[in-house]
C-alpha beads as a LAMMPS data file, in Angstrom:
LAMMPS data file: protein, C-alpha beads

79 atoms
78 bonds

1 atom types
1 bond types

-500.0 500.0 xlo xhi
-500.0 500.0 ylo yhi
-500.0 500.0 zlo zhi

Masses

1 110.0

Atoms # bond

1 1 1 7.021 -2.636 9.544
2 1 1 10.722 -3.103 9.320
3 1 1 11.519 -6.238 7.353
4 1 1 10.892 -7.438 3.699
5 1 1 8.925 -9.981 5.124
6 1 1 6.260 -7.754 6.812
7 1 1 6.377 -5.797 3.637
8 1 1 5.479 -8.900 1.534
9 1 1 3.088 -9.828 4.227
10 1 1 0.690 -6.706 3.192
11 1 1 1.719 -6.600 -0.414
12 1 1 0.173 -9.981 -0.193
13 1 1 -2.641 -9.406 1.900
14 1 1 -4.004 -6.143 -0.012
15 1 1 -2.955 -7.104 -3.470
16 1 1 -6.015 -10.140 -3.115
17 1 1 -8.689 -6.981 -2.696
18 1 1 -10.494 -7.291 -6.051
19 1 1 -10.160 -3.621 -6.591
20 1 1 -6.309 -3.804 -6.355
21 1 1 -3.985 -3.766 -9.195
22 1 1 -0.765 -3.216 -7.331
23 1 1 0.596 -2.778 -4.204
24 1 1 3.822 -1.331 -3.298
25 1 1 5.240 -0.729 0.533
26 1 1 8.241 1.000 1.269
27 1 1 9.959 0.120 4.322
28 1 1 12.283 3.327 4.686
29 1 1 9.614 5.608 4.460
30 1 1 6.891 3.621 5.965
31 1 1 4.710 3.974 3.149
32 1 1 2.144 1.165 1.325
33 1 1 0.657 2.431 -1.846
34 1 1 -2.414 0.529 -3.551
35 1 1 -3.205 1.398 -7.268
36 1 1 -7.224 0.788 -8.289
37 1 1 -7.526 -1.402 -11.061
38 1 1 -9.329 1.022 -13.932
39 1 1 -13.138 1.712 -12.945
40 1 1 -12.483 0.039 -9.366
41 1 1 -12.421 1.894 -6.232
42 1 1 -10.588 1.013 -3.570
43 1 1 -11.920 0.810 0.457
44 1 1 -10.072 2.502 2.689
45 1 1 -11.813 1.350 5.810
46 1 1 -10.873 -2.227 4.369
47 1 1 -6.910 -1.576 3.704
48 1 1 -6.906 0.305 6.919
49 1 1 -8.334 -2.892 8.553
50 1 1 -6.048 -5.519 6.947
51 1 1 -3.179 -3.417 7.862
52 1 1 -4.495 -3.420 11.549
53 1 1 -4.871 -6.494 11.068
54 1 1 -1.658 -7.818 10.574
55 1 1 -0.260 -5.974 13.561
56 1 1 -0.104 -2.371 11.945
57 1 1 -1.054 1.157 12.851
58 1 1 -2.582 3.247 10.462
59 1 1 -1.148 6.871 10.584
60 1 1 -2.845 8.359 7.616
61 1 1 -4.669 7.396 4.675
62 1 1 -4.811 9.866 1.463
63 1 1 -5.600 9.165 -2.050
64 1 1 -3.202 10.607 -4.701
65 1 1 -3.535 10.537 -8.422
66 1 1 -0.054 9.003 -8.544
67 1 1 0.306 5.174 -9.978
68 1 1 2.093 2.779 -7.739
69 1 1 4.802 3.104 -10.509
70 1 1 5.276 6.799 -10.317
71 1 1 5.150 6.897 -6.357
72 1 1 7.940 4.057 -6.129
73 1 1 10.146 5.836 -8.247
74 1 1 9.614 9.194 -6.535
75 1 1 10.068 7.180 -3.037
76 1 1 13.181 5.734 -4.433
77 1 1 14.973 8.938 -5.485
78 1 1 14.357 10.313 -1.674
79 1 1 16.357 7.559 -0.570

Bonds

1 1 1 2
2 1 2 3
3 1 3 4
4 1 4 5
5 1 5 6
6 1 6 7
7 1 7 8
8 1 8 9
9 1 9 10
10 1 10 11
11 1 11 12
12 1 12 13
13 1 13 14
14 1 14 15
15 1 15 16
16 1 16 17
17 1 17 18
18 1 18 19
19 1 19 20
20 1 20 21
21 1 21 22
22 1 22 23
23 1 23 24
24 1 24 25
25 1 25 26
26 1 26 27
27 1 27 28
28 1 28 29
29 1 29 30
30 1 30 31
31 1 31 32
32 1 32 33
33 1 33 34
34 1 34 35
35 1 35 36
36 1 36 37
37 1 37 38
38 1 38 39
39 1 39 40
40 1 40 41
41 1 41 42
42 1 42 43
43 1 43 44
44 1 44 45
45 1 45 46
46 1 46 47
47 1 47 48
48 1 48 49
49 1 49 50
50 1 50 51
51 1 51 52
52 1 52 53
53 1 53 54
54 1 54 55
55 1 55 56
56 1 56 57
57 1 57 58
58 1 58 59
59 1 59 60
60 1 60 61
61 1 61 62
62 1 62 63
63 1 63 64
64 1 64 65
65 1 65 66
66 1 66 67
67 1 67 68
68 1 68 69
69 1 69 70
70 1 70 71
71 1 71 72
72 1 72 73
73 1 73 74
74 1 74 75
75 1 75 76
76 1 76 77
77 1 77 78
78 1 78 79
């Protein structure tokens, strides 16, 4: 990815999972975060696939315990 409108492209796309209460994708970094709404799991063979998808490789996919929230401002102060 490497414009806003790629990045809003799979905020979009993975922020109509029913499981998903936010998305967040940082360009820079080359990062997209998903938050679970509460008592939802998220699939990751499903965000991997809409990110393929829409023209994207996949390089790694890891849960964290971090909100979207907490990893964008973390992300941010790298910057």
């Amino acid at each position: 990815m490497v414009c806003a409108f790629c990045a809003q492209g799979i905020e979009k796309r993975l922020g109509k999972l029913p499981a998903t209460q936010s998305v967040f994708v940082d360009l820079k970094q080359k990062v997209v975060a998903v938050q679970a709404k509460d008592g939802q799991t998220l699939d990751g063979k499903k965000i991997s696939a809409d990110i393929k998808d829409a023209g994207y490789d996949v390089v790694k996919l890891e849960a964290v315990q971090q909100s979207v929230a907490e990893l964008k401002a973390e992300l941010k102060g790298r910057k």
